[in-house]
C-alpha positions as CSV (number, residue, x, y, z in Angstrom):
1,X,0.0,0.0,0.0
2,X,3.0,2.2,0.3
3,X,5.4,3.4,-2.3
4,X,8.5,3.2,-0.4
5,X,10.4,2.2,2.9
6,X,11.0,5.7,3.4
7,X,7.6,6.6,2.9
8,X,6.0,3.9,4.8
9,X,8.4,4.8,7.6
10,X,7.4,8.4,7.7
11,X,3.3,7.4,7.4
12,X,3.7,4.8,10.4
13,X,5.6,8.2,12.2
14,X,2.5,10.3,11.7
15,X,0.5,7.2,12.5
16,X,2.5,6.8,15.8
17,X,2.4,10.7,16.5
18,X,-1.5,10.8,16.2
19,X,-1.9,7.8,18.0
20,X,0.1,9.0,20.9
21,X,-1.5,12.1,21.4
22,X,-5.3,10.7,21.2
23,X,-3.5,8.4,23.8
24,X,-2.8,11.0,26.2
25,X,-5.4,12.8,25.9
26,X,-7.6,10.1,26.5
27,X,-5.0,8.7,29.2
28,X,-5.3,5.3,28.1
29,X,-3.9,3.3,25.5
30,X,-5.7,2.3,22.2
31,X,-6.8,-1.2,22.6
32,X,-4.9,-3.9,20.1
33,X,-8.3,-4.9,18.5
34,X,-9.2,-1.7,17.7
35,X,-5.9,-1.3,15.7
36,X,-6.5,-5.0,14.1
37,X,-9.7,-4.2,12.8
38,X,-8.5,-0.6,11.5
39,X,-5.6,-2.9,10.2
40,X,-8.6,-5.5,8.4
41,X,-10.5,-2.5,7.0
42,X,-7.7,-1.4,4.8
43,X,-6.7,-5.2,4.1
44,X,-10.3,-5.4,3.0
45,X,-10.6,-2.1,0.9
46,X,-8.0,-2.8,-1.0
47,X,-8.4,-5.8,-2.2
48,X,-12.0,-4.7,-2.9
49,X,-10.2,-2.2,-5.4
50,X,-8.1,-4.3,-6.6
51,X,-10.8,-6.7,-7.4
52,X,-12.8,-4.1,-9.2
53,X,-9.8,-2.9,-11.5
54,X,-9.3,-6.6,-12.4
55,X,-12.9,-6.6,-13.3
56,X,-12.9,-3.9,-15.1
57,X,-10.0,-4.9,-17.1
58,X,-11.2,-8.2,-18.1
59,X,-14.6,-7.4,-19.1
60,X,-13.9,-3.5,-20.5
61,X,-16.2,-2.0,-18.0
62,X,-16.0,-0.1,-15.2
63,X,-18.1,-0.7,-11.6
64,X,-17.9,1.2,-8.4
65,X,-19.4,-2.3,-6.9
66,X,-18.3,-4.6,-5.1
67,X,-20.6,-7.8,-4.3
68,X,-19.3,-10.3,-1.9
């Protein structure tokens, strides 16, 4: 999902950073599952574009839909 190891290093920074301050400003930790399931949506969204561009491709047509 990321260009680059440079860029991916600098995104999870940011990620880290904003994490850390909803952290102390809620003065508790983010709980793991909450970051797995962030971690699953993005999983899932991508492959849900990827899955529509292959479509596309192979049949000439474009959709915005994805039916699982």
């Amino acid at each position: 999902m990321l260009a680059d190891q440079a860029g991916a290093e600098r995104t999870l920074a940011r990620i880290r950073a904003a994490h850390g301050a909803v952290e102390d400003a809620r003065g508790a930790r983010i709980p793991e599952w909450a970051n797995r399931d962030v971690l699953y949506l993005l999983v899932a969204s991508v492959l849900r574009r990827n899955i529509r561009r292959a479509s596309a491709a192979s049949t000439g047509k474009e959709s915005n839909v994805c039916n699982w």
